[in-house]
N, C-alpha and C positions, 0 to 999 in steps of 0.2 A: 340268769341261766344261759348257756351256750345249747343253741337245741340244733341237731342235725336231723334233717327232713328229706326221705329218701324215695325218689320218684321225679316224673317229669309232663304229668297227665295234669288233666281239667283237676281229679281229685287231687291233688299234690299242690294245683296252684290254690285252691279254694283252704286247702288244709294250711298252709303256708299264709294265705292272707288272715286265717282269724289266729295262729300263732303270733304273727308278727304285732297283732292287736294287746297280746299280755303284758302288762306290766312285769311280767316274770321274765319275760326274754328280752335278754342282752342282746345277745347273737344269732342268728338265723342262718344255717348253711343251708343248701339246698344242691341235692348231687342225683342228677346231674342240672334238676330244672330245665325253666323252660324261660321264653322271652318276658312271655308277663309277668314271672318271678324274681327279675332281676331287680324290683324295685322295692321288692320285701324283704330281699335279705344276699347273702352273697353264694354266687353258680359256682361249682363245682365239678368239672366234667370228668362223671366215672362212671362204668354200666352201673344202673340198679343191682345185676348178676353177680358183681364183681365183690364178693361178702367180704374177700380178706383185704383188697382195698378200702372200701366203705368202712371196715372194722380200725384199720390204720387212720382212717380221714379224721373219723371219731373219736378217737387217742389224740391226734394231733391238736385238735382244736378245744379241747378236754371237754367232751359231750356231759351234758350232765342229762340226757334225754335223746336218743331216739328214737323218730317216728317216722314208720316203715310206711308206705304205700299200696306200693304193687306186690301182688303174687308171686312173681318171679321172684321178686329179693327172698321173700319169704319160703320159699320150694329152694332155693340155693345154698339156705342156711346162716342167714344174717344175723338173725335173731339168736343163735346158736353160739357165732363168733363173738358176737358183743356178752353176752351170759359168760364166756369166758376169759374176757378181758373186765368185768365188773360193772361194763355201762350200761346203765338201765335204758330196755327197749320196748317200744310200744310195739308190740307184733309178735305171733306167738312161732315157737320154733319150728323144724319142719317138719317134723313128725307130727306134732298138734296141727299144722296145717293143713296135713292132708283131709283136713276135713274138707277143705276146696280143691285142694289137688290133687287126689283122687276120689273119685264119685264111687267105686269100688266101697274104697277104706270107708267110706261116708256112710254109704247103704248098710253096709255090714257091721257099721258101729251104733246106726238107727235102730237094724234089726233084733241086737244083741242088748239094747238098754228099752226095746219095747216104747219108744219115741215114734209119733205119727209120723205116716210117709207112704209111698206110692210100694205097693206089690212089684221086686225088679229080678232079673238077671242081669250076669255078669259073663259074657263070652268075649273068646280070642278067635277064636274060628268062625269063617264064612259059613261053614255049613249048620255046626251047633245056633249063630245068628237068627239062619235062614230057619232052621224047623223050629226057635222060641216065638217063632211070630204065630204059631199054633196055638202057643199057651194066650198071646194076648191079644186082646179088640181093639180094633181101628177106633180112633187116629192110634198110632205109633207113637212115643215117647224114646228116641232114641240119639244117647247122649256119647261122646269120647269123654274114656276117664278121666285123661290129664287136661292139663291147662292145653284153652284152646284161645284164649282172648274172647269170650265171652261167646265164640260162634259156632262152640262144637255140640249144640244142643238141635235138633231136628225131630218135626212132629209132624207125622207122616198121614195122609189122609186114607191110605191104602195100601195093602202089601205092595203094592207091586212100587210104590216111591219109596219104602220101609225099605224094601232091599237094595234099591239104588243107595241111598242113602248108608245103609248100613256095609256096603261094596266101596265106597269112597271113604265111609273113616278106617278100614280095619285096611284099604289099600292104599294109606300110606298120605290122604288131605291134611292130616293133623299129623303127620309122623309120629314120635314116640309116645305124646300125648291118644292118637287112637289106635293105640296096641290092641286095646283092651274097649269094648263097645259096652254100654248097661241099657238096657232094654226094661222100660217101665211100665208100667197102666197109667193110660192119661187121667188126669184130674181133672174133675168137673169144678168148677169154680173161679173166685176173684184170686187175682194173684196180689200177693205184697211184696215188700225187705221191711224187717223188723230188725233193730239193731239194738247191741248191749255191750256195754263195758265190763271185761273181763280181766280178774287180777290172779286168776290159776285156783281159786276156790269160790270168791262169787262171780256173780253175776249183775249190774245197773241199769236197768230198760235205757236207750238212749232218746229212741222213737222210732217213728216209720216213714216209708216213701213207699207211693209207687211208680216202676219206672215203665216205658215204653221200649221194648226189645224189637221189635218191626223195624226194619226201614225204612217204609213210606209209610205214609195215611192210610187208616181203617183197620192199623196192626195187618197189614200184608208185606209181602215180603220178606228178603230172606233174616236169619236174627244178627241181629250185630250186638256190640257191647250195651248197648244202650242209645235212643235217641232223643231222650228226654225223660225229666220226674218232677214229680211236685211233692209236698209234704205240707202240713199233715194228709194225711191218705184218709179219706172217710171210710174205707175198707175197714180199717181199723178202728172197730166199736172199742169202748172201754169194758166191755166182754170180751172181746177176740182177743185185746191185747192179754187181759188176765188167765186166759187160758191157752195162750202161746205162750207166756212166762212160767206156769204152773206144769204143763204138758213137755214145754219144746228146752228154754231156755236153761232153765234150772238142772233140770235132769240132763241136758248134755253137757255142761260146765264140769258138774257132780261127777260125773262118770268119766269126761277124761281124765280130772286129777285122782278117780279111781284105779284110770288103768295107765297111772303112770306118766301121764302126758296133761300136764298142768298149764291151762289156756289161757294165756296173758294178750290182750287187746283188744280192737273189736270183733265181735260176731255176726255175723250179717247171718241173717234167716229168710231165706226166701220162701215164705209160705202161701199157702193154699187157703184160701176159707173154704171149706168143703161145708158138705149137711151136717156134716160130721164133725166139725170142728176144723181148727187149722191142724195143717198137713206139711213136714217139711215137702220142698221143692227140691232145692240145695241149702251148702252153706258155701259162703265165705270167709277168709279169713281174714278178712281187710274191708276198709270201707266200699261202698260200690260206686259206679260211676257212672252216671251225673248224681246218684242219691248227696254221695257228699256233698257235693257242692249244693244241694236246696238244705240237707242241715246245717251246714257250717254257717249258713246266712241269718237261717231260725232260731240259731242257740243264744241268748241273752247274755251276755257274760264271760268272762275270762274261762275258756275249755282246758289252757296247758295243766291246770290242778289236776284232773281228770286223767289226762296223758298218762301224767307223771305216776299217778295213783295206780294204777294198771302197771306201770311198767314197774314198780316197785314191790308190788303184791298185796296191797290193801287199799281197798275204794270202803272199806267200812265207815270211816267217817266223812265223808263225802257229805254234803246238802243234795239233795232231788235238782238236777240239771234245770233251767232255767230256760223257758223258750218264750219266744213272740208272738201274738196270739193269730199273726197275719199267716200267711199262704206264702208261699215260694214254688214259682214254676220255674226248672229249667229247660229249655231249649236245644238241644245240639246240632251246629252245623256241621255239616261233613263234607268231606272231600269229594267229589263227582265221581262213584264207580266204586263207595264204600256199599258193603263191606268187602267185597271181592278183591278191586284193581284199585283202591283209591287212586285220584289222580294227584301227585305232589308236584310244584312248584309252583302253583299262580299265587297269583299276587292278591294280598288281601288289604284294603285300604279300609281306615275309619274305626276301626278295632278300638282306638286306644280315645277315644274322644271320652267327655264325660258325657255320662248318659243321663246324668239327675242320681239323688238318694238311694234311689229304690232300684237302680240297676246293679248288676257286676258282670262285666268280662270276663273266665278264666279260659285259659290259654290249655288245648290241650294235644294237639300237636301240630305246633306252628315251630318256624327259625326265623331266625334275621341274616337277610345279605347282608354284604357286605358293604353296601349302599346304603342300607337301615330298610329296605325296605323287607315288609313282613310277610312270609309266603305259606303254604302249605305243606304240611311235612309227617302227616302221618295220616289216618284215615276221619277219628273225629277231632275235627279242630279247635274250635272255639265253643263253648259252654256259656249261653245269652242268661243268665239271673234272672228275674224279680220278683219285688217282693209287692202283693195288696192284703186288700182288707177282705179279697175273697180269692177265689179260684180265675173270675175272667176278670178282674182287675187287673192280676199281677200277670195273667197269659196277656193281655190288652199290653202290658206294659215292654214283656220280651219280645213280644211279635214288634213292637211300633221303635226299640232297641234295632233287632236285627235290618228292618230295612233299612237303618240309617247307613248298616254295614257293606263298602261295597267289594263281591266278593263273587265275579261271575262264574268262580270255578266252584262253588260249593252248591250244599242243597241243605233241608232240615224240613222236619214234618209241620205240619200247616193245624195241627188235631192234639198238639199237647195239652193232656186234662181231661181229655173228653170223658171218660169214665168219672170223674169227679161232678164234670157240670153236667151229663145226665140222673147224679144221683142229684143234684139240687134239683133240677128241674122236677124232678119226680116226685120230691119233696114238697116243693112248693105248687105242685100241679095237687 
């Protein structure tokens, strides 16, 4: 198979390295990729945005599979152009994606199929903004509708940071993405990502992660895309799972190819374990990131069957995905001044060394000079893996990875897991 792999992130190189592991794939393009991808398969320099080139790349090289990445591609219409040229794609079109691209479309398609989730509005005006904070209790939950790279989410402790907050997205921090502000009721509870293989009528649990959205250590600071996850998530009982499938999964798969908009690839479920049960958060329309990268490590097995299943329109005969009974933390380093100002260009050494079995590098926004050496080029950079036989194994393992790495311009949190090894501890206390 000729597979085209569309992205340039940590999850792009992590989705890329267990691709290039199939006996099914021949070929592995990667557009536009990244440095650490150029050993799995061959770079391609085109924007992710760019659908009607990406859709020609795909023709040319005669795709018999793509698999979408990032959000943008998927909000552009990529998924849309390939459905008209006859290449099967893993990623669903834009319409079906506004399930992550507009938080709007999302709430108001939760509210309309009776799917758990947070009590929300949805305004455009500073003032209508400012008198919903009437209807709701502090902390604040208050989100930009469109895609913001995972930072346009703000959880306010007090009217008076609500309305800062709420004053900077509708004045223009997110531009077209915070046209439109959705003001929620904060959730009491654990947070997850549950994820499922969709072929536009079912549905196939994939599993879970939880990730860390904080900045620094003790989840403070401001949100960024993610700065680390592990999988399995003990958050996730094989209760909670069966009734996020029965509740969340099911019934929104059902109801999009209800109302017309038939959801072909992953879904990502950000849920809540509430008293109440789980609670959407968000969705995604794409893998998340660093989640992918600790499944793609977990999964046991050749995954392009699975791809391909989804982008074709039947997982019905599928086997139950296969995974490794061990733990995967991942790590992310970031650039000095993420998520605001990352700093780009220092120089990053010792990246590419072997780490042992149980490590993996992915690359997620790094270049190479022109000298070869390897610098900083976007805000999180590198994505530290591993895998043990429990939870501070495999953190023992990333943590004792990264120091080897020398990289004075980055940073990364010191506390990934910690919700995991206080629930052991608790256990075993």
């Amino acid at each position: 198979m000729n597979i085209l792999l569309v992205g340039s992130g940590g999850r792009e190189h992590a989705l890329a390295w267990k691709i290039a592991q199939s006996p099914l794939c021949t070929r592995l393009v990667c557009a536009p990729g990244n440095p650490g991808m150029k050993t799995l398969g061959e770079l391609r320099d085109l924007k992710v945005t760019d659908a009607e080139g990406l859709s020609a790349l795909a023709r040319e090289i005669k795709a018999d599979l793509v698999v979408v990445g990032p959000e943008s591609a998927l909000e552009a219409g990529l998924a849309d152009r390939l459905a008209a040229a006859g290449v099967p794609c893993f990623g669903p079109t834009a319409k079906a994606a506004q399930l992550e691209t507009s938080k709007a479309f999302a709430k108001g398609f939760l509210e309309r199929h009776d799917i758990p989730t947070a009590g929300y509005g949805v305004y455009e005006r500073l003032k209508d903004a400012r008198a919903a904070l009437d209807v709701f209790k502090p902390p604040y939950v208050i989100k930009a509708d469109g895609l913001a790279a995972g930072k346009g989410v703000a959880i306010s402790p007090d009217r008076k940071d609500a309305e800062a907050e709420i004053e900077r997205m509708l004045g223009g921090r997110f531009g077209s993405a915070g046209a439109r502000v959705v003001i929620e009721e904060f959730m009491d509870g654990e947070e997850g990502s549950l994820f499922a293989l969709c072929d536009g009528q079912r549905a196939v649990l994939l599993g879970g992660a939880q990730d860390h959205k904080r900045a620094f250590d003790g989840d403070l600071g401001p949100n960024t895309g993610g700065m680390g996850a592990y999988s399995p998530a003990p958050v996730f009982t094989p209760e909670l799972v069966e009734q996020a499938d029965a509740r969340v999964v099911q019934p929104t798969v059902r109801a999009m190819a209800a109302e017309g908009l038939p959801y072909r690839g992953v879904l990502y479920a950000g849920l809540m374990a509430t008293a109440d049960g789980p609670k959407v958060v968000e969705f995604n329309a794409r893998f998340g990131d660093p989640e992918c990268q600790v499944l793609m490590m977990r999964i046991d097995g050749d995954f392009v069957p699975y791809l391909l299943a989804c982008a074709r329109g039947d997982v019905s005969g599928l086997p139950p995905i296969a995974f490794k009974p061990q733990t995967v933390i991942c790590v992310v380093m970031a650039a000095k001044g993420y998520p605001d100002s990352p700093l780009e260009g220092s120089i990053i050494r010792g990246a590419a060394q072997d780490f042992g079995p149980h490590v993996q590098v992915f690359h997620a926004g790094t270049r190479e000079r022109k000298d070869g050496q390897l610098v900083a080029a976007g805000g999180r950079v590198l994505s530290v893996c591993a895998l043990g036989d429990d939870v501070q194994q495999a953190r023992e393992r990333a943590y004792a990875a990264i120091r080897k790495i020398d990289w004075p311009g980055g940073f990364h949190r010191t506390d990934i897991g910690w919700r995991a090894l206080e629930r052991e501890a608790s256990i075993e206390g």
